[in-house]
Backbone as ProteinMPNN parsed JSONL, in Angstrom:
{"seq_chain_A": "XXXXXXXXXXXXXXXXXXXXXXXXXXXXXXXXXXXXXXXXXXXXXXXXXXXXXXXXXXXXXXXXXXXXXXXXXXXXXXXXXXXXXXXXXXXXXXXXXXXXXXXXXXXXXXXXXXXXXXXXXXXXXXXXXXXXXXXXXXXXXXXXXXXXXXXXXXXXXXXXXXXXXXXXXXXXXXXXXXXXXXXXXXXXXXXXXXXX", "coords_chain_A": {"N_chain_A": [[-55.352, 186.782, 155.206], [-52.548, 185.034, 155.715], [-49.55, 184.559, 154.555], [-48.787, 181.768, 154.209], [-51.239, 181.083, 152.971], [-51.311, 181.996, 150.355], [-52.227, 180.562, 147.072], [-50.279, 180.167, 143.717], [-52.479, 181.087, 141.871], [-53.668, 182.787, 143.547], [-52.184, 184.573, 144.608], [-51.259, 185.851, 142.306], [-53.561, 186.932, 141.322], [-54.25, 188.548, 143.525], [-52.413, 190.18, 144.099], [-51.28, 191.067, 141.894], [-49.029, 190.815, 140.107], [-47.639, 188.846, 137.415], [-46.879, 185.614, 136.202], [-44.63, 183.253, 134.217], [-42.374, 181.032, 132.973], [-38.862, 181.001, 132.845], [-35.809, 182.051, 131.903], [-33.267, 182.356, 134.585], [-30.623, 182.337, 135.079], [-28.933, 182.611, 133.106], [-26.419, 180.79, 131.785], [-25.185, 179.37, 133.637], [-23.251, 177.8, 135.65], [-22.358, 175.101, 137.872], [-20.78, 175.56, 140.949], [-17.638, 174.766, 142.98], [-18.368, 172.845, 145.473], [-17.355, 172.765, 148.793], [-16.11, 170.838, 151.129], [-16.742, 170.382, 153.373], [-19.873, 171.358, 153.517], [-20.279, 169.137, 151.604], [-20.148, 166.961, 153.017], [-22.235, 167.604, 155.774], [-24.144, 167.403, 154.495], [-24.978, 164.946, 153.27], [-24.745, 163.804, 155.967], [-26.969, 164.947, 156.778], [-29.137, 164.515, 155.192], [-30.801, 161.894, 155.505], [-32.179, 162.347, 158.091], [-33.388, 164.434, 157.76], [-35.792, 163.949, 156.11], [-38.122, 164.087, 157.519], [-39.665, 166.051, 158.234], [-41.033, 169.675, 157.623], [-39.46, 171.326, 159.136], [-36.935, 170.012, 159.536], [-35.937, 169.689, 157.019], [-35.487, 172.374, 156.792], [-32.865, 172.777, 158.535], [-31.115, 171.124, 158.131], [-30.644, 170.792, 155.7], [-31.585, 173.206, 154.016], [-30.097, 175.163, 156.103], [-27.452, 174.268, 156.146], [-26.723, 174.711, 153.319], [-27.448, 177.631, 152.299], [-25.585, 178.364, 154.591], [-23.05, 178.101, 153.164], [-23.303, 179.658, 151.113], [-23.268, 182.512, 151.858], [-20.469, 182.204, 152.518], [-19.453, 181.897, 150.59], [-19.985, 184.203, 149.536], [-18.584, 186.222, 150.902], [-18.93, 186.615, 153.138], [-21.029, 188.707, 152.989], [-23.509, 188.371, 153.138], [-26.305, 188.439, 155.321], [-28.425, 185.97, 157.102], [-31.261, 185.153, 157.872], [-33.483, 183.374, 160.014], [-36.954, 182.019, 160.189], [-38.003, 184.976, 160.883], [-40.073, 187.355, 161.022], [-41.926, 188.653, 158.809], [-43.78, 191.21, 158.463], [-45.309, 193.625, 156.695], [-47.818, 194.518, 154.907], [-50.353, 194.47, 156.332], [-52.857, 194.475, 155.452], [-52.986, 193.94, 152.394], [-52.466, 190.934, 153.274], [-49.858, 190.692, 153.624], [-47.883, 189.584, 155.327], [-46.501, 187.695, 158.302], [-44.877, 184.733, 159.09], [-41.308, 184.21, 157.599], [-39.388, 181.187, 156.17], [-36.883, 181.301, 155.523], [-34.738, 184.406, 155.263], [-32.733, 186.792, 153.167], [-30.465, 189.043, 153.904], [-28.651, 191.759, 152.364], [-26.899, 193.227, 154.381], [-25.229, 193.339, 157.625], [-25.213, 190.575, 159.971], [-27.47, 190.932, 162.112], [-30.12, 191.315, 164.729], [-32.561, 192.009, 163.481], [-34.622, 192.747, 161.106], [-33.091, 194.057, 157.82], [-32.53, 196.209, 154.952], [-31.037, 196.022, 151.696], [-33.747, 193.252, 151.582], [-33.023, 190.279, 149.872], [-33.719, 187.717, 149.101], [-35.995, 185.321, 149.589], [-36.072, 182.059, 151.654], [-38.207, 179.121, 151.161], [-38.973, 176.414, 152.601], [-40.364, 173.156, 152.182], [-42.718, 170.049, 152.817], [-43.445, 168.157, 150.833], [-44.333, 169.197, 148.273], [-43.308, 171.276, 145.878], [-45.131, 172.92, 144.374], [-46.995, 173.83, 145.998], [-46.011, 175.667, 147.532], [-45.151, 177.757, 145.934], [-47.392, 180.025, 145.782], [-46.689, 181.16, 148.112], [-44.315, 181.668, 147.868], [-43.736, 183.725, 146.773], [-45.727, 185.56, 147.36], [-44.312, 186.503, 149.21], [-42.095, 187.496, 148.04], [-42.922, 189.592, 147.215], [-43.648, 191.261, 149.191], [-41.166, 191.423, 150.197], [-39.985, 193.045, 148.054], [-41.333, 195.21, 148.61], [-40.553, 196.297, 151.12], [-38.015, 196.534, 150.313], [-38.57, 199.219, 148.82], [-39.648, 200.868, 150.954], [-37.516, 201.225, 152.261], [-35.854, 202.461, 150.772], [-34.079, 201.22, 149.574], [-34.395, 200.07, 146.654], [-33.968, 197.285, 145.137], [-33.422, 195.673, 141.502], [-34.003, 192.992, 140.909], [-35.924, 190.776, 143.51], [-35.168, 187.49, 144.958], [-36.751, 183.736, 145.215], [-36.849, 180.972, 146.289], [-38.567, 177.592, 146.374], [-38.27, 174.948, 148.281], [-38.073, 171.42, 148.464], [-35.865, 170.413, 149.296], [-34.718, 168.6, 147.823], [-35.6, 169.075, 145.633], [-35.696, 172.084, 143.912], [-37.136, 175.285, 143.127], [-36.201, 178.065, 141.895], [-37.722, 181.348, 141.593], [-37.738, 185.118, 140.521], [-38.708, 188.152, 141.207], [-39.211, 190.787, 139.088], [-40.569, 193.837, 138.962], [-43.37, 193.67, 138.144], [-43.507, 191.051, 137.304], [-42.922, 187.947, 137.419], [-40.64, 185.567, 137.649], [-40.177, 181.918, 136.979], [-37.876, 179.829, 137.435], [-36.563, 177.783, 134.918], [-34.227, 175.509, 133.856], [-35.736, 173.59, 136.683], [-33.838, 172.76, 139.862], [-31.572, 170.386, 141.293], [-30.524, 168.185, 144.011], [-28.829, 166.768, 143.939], [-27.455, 168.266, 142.325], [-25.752, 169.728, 144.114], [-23.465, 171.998, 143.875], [-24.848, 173.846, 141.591], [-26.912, 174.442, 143.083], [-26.124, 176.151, 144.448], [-24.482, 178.057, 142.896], [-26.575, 179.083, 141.913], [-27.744, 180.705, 143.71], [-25.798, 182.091, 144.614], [-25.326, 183.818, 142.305], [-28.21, 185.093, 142.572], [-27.625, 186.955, 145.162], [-25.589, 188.299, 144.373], [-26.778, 190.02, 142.667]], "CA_chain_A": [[-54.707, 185.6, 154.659], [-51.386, 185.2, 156.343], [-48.61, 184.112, 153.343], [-49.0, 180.163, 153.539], [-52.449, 180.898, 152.214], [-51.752, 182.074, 149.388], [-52.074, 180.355, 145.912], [-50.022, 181.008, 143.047], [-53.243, 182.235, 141.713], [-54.448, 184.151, 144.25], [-51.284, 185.196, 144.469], [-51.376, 186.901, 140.862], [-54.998, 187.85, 141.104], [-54.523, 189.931, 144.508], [-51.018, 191.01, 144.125], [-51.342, 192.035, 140.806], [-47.709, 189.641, 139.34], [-48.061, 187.569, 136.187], [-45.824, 184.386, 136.227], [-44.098, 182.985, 133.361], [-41.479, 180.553, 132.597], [-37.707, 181.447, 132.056], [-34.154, 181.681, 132.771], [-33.018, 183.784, 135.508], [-29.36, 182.578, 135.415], [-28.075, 182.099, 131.774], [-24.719, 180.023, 131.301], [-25.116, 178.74, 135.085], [-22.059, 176.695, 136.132], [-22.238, 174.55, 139.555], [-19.454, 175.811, 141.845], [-17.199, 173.733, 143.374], [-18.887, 172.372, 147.061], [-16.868, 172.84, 150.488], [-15.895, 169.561, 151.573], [-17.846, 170.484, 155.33], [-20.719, 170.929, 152.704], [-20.544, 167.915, 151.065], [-20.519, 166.425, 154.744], [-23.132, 168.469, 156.427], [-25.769, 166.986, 153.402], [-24.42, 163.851, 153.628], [-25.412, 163.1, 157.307], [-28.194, 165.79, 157.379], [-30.354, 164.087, 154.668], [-31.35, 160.833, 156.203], [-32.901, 163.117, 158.838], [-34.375, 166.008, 156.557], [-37.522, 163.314, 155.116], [-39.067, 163.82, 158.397], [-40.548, 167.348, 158.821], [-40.298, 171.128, 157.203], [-38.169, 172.104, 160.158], [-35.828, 169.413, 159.494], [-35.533, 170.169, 156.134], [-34.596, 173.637, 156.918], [-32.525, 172.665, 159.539], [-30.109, 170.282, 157.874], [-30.279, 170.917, 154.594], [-31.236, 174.271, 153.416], [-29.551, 176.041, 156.187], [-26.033, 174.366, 155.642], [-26.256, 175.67, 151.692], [-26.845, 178.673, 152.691], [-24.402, 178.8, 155.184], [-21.714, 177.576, 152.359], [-24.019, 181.067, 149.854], [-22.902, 183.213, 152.653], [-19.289, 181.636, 152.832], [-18.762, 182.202, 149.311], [-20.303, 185.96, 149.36], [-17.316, 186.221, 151.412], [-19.474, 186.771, 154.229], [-21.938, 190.021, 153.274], [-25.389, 187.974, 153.096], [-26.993, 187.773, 156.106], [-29.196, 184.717, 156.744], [-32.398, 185.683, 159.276], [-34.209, 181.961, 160.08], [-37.94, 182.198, 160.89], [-38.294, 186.237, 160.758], [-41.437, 188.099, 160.501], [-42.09, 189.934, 157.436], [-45.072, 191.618, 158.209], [-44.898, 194.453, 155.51], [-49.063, 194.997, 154.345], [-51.773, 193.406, 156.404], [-54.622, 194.618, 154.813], [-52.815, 192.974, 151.69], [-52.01, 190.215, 153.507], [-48.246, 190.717, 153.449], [-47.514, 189.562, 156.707], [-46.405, 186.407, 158.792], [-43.031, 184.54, 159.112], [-40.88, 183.41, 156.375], [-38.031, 180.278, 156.461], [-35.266, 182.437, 155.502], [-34.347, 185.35, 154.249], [-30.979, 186.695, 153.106], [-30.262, 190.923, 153.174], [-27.287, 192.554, 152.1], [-26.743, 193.517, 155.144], [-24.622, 192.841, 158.595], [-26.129, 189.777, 160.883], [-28.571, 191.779, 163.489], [-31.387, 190.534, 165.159], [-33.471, 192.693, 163.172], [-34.737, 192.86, 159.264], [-32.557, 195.437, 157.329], [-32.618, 196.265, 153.528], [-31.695, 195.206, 151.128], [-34.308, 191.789, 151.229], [-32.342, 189.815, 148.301], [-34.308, 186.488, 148.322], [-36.795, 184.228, 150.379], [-36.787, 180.53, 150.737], [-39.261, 178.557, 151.823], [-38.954, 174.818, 152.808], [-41.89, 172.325, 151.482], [-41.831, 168.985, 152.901], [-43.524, 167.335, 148.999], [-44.615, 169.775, 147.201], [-42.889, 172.972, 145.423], [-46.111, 173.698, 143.748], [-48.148, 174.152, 146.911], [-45.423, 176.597, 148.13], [-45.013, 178.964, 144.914], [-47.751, 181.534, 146.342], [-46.403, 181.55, 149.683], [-42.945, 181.96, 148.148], [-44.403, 184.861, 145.038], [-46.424, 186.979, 148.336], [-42.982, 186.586, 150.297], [-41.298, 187.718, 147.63], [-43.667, 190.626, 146.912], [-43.178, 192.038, 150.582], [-39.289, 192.115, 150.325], [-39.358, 194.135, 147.426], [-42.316, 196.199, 149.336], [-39.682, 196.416, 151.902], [-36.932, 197.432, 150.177], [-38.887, 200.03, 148.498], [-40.218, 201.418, 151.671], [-36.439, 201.522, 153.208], [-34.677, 203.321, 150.193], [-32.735, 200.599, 148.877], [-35.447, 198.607, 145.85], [-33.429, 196.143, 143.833], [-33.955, 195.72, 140.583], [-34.681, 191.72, 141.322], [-36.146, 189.913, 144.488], [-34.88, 186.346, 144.323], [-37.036, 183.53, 145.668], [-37.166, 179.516, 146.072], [-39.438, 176.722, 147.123], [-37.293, 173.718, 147.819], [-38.29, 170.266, 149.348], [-34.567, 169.585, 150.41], [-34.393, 167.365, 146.831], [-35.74, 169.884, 144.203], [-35.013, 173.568, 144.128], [-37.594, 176.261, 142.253], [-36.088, 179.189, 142.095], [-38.088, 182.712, 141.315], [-37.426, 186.581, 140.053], [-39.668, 189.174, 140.941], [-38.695, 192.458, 138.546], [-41.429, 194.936, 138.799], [-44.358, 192.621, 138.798], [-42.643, 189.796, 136.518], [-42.379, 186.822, 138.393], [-40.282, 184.261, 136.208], [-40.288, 180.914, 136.975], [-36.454, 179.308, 136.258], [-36.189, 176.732, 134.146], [-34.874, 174.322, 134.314], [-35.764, 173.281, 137.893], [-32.321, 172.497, 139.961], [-32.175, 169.606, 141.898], [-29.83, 168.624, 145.341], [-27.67, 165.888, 143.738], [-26.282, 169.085, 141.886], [-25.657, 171.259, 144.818], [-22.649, 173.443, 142.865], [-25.75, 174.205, 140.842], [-28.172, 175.129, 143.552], [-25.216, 177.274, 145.012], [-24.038, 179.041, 141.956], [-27.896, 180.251, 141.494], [-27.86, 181.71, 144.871], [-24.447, 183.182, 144.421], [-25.668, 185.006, 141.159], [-29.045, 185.871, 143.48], [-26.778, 187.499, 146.143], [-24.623, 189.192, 143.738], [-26.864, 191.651, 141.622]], "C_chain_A": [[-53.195, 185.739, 154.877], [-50.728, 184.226, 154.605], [-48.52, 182.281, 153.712], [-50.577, 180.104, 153.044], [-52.521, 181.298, 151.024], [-51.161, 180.82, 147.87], [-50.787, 180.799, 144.893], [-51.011, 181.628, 142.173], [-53.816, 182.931, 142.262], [-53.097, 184.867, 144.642], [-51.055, 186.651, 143.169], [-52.603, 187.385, 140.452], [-54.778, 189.043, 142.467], [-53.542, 190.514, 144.816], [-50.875, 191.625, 143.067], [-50.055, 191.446, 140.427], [-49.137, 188.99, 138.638], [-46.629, 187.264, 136.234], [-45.867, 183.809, 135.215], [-42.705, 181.838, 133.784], [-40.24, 181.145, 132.406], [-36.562, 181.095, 132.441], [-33.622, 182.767, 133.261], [-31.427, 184.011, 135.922], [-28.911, 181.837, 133.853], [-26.781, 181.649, 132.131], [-24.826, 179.663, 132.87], [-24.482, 177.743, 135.256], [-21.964, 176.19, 137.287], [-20.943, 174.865, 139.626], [-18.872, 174.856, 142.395], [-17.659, 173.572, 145.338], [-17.521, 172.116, 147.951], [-16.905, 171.282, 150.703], [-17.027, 169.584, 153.025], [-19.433, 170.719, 154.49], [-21.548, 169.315, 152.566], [-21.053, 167.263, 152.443], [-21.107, 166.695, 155.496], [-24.489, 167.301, 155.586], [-25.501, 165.48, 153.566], [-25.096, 163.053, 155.034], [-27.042, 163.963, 157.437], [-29.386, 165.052, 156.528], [-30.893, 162.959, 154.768], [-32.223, 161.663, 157.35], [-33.829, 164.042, 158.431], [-35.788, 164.851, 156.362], [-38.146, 163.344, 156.484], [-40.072, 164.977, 158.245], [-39.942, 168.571, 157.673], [-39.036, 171.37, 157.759], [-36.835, 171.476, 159.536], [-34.759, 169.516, 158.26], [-34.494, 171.187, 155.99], [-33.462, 173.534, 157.338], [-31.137, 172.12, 158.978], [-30.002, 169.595, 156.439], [-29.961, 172.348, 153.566], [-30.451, 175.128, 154.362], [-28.342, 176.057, 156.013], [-25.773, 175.029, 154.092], [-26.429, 176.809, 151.622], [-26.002, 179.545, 153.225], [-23.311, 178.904, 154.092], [-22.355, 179.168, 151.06], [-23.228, 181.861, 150.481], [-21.538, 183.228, 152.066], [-18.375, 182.351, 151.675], [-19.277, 183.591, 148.644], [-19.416, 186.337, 149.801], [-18.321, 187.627, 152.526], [-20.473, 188.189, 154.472], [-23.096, 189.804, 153.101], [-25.713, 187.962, 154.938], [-28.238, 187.068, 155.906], [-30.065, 184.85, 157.731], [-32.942, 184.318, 158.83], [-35.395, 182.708, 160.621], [-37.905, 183.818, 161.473], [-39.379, 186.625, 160.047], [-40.675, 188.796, 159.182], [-43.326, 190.658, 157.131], [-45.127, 193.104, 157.346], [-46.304, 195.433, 154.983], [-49.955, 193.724, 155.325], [-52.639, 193.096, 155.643], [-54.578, 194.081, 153.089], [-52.291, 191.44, 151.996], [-50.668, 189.844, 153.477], [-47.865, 190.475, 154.8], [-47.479, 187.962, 157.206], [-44.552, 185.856, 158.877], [-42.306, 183.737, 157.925], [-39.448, 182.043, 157.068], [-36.838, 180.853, 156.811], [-35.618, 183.325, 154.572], [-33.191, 186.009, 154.545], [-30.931, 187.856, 152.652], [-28.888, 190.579, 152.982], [-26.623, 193.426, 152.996], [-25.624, 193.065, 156.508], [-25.498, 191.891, 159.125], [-26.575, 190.612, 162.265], [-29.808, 191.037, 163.543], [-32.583, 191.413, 164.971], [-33.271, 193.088, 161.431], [-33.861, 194.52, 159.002], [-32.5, 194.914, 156.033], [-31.134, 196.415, 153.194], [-32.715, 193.737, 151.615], [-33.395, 191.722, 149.927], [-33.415, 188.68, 148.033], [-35.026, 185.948, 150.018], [-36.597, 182.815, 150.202], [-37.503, 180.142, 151.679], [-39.352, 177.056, 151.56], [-40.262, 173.968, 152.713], [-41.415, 170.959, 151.864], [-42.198, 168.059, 151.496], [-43.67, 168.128, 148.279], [-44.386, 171.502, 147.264], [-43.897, 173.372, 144.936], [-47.09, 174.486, 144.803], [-47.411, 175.694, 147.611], [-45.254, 178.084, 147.423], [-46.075, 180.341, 145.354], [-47.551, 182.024, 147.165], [-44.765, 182.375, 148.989], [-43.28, 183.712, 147.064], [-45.192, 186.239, 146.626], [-44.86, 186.949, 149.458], [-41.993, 187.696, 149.594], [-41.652, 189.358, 147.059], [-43.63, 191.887, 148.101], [-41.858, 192.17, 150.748], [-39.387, 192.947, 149.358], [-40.194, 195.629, 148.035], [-41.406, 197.2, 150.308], [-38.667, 197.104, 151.794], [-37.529, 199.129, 149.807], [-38.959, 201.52, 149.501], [-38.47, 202.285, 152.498], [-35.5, 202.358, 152.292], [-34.038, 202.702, 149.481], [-33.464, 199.351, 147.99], [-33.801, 198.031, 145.187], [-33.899, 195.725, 142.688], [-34.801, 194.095, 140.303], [-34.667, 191.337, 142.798], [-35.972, 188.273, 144.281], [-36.071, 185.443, 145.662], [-37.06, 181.867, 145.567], [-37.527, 178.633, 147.328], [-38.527, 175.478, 147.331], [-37.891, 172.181, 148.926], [-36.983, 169.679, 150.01], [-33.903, 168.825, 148.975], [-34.354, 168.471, 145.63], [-35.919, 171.104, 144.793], [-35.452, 174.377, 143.091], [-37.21, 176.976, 142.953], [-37.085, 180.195, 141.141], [-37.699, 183.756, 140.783], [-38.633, 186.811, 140.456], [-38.887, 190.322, 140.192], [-39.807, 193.309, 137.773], [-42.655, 193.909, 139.241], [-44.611, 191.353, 137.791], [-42.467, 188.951, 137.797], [-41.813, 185.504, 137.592], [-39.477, 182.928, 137.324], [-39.254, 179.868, 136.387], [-36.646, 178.37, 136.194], [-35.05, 176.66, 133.659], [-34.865, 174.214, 136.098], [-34.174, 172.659, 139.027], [-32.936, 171.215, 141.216], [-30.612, 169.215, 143.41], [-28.268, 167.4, 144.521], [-26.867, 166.213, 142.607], [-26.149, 170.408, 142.657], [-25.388, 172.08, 144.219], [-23.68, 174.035, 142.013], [-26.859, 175.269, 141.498], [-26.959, 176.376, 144.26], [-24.761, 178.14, 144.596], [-25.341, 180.019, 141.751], [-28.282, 180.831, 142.548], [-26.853, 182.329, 144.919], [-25.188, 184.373, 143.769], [-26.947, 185.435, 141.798], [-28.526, 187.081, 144.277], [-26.319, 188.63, 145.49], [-25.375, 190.457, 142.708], [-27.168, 192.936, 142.647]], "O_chain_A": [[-52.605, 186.579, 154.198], [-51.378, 183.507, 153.846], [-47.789, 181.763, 152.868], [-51.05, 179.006, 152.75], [-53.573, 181.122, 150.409], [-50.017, 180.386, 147.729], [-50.219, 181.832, 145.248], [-50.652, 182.672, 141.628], [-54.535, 183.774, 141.726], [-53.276, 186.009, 145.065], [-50.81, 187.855, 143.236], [-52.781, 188.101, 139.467], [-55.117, 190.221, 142.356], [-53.553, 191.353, 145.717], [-50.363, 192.743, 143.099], [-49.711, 192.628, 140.473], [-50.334, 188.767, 138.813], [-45.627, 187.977, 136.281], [-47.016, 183.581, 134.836], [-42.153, 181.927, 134.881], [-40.38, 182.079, 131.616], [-36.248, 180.124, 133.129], [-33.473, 183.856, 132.707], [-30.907, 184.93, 136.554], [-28.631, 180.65, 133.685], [-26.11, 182.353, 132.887], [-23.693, 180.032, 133.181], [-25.029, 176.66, 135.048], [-21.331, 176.944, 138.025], [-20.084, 174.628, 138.777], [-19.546, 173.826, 142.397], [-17.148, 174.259, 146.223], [-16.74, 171.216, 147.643], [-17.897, 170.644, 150.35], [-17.882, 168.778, 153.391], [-20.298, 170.052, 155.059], [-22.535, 168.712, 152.987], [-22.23, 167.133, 152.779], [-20.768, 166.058, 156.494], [-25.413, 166.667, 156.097], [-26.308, 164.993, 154.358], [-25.752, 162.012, 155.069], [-28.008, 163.57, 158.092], [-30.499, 164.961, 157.045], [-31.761, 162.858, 153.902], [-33.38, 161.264, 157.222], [-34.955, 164.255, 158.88], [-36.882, 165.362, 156.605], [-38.881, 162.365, 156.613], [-41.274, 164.732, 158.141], [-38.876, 168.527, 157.059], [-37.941, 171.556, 157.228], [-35.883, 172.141, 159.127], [-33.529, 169.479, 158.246], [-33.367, 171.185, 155.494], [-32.656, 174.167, 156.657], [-30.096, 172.656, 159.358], [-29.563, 168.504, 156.075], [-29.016, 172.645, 152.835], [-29.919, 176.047, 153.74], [-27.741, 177.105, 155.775], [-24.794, 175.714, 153.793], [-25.643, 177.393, 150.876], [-25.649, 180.684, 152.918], [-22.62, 179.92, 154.167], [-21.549, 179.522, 150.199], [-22.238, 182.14, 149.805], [-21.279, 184.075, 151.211], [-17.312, 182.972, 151.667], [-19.028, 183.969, 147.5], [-18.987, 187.192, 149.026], [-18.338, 188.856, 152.585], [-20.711, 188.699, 155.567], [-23.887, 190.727, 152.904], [-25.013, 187.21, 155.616], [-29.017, 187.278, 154.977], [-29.506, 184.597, 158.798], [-32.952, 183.993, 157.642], [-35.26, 183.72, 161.31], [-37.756, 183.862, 162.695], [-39.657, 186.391, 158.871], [-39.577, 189.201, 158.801], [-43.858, 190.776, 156.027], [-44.568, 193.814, 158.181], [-46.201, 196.628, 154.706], [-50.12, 192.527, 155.088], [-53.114, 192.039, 155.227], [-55.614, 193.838, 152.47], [-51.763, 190.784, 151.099], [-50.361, 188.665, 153.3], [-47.466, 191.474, 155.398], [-48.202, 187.105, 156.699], [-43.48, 186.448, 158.756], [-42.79, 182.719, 157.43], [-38.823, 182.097, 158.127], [-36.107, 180.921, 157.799], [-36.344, 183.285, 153.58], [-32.62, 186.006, 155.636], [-31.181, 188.126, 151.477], [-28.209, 189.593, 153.271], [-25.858, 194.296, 152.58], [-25.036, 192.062, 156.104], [-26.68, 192.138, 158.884], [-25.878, 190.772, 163.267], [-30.364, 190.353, 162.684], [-33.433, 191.629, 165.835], [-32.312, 193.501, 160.778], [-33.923, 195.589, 159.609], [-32.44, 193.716, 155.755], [-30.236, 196.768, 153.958], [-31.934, 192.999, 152.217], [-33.088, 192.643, 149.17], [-33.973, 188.628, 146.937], [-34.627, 186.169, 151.161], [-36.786, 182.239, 149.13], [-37.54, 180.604, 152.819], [-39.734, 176.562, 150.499], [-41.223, 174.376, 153.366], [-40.302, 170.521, 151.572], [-41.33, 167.295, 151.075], [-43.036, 167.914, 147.246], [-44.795, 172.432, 147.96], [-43.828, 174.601, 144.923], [-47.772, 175.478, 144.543], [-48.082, 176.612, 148.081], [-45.221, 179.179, 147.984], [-45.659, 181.497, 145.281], [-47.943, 183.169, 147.391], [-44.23, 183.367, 149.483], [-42.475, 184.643, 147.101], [-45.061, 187.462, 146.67], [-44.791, 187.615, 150.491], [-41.309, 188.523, 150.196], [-40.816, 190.133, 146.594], [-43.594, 193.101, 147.902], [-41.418, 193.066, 151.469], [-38.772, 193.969, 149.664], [-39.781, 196.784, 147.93], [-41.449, 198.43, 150.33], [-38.248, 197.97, 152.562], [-37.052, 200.109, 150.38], [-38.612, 202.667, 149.217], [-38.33, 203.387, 153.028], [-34.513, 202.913, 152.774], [-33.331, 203.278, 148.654], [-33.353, 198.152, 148.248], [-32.782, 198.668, 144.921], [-35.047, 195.295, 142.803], [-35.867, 193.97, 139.701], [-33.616, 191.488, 143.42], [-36.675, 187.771, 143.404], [-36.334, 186.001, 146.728], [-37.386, 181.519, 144.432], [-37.195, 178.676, 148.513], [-38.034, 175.037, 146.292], [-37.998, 172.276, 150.148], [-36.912, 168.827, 150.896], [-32.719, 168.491, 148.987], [-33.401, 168.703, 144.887], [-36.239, 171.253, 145.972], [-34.709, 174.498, 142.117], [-37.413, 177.029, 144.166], [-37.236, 179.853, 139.968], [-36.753, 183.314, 140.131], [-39.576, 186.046, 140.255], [-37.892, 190.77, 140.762], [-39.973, 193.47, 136.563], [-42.846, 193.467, 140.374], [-45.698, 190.819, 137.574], [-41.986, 189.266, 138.885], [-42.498, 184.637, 137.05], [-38.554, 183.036, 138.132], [-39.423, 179.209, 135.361], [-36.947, 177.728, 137.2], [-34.643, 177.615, 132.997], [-33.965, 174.782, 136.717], [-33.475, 171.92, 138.334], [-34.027, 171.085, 141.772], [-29.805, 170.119, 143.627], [-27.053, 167.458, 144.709], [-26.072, 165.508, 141.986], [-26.294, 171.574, 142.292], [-26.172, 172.937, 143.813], [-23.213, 175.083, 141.567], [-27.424, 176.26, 141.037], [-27.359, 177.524, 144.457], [-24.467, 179.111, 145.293], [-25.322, 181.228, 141.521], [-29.256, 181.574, 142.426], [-27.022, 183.449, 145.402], [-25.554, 185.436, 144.27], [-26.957, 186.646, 141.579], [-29.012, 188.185, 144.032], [-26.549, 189.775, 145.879], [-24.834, 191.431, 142.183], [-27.264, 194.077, 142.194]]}, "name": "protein", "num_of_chains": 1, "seq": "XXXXXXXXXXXXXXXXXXXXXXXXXXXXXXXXXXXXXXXXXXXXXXXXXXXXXXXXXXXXXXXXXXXXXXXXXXXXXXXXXXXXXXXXXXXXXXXXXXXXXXXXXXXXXXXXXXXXXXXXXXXXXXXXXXXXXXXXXXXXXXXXXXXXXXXXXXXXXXXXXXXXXXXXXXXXXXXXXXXXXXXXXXXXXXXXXXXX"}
């Protein structure tokens, strides 16, 4: 079962996570948005309602670019990178993005910090894809020396924006849900991702 097959309950029956509700960024303040931002989303989202790709393409990767920007440039951002990690648990296949702590190389290095994964309607259908994604980065880090105490992870249609925690085999579920017509919002909770 390659990672868009899974459930979030077969996710937490064959990974062994229990998912919960919570808050993964107390006192969370939207940042102030990049004018080339603002203007990137602006033209890119009349185009985004077509496809995943497009989504990715011209919505989530400019806010990441602007996560990066304001890490002051120590995330790297890998598009469409394997993460094959556990076959025989099904930990394997390609994710949207993912964002180490690392230099930009054309090759996965640890830290994993976070996964996202682009949905063109529905964040619910994506939560086990994004929960076994998020289960193989910390696999990952583990394996390389460098675990983190959280794996960050979110499902986003381009409009609405679930973000994740994995810590240990906690998977919490932030509430409240963030949405695009408060970027500074969806950008501050990938900052504070980035930053632990």
């Amino acid at each position: 079962m390659p990672y868009p097959d899974f459930t979030l309950e077969s996710a937490e029956t064959t990974l062994g996570v229990a998912c919960r509700p919570g808050d993964l960024f107390p006192g969370l303040a939207a940042v102030a948005v990049p004018g080339w931002l603002a203007d990137a989303l602006g033209r890119g989202m009349r185009l985004a309602l077509v496809s995943e790709k497009a989504r990715s393409e011209f919505i989530v990767a400019p806010i990441l670019l602007a996560v990066r920007e304001a890490a002051g440039d120590r995330v790297a951002i890998l598009s469409g990178q394997r993460l094959d990690v556990d076959a025989a648990r099904s930990l394997s296949g390609e994710c949207d993005f993912l964002l180490a702590r690392s230099e930009p190389v054309p090759r996965l290095r640890a830290p994993l910090m976070a996964v996202v994964e682009a949905k063109k309607n529905d964040i619910e259908g994506g939560l086990g894809q994004c929960v076994a994604q998020m289960v193989a980065a910390q696999l990952y880090n583990e394996r390389a020396g460098e675990p983190l105490p959280t794996v960050y992870g979110c499902v986003t249609t381009g409009e609405g924006w679930q973000f994740l925690g994995l810590t240990g085999t906690a998977v919490t579920l932030h509430r409240p849900r963030l949405y695009i017509d408060d970027v500074g919002a969806v950008v501050a909770a990938f900052g504070r991702a980035v930053a632990e």
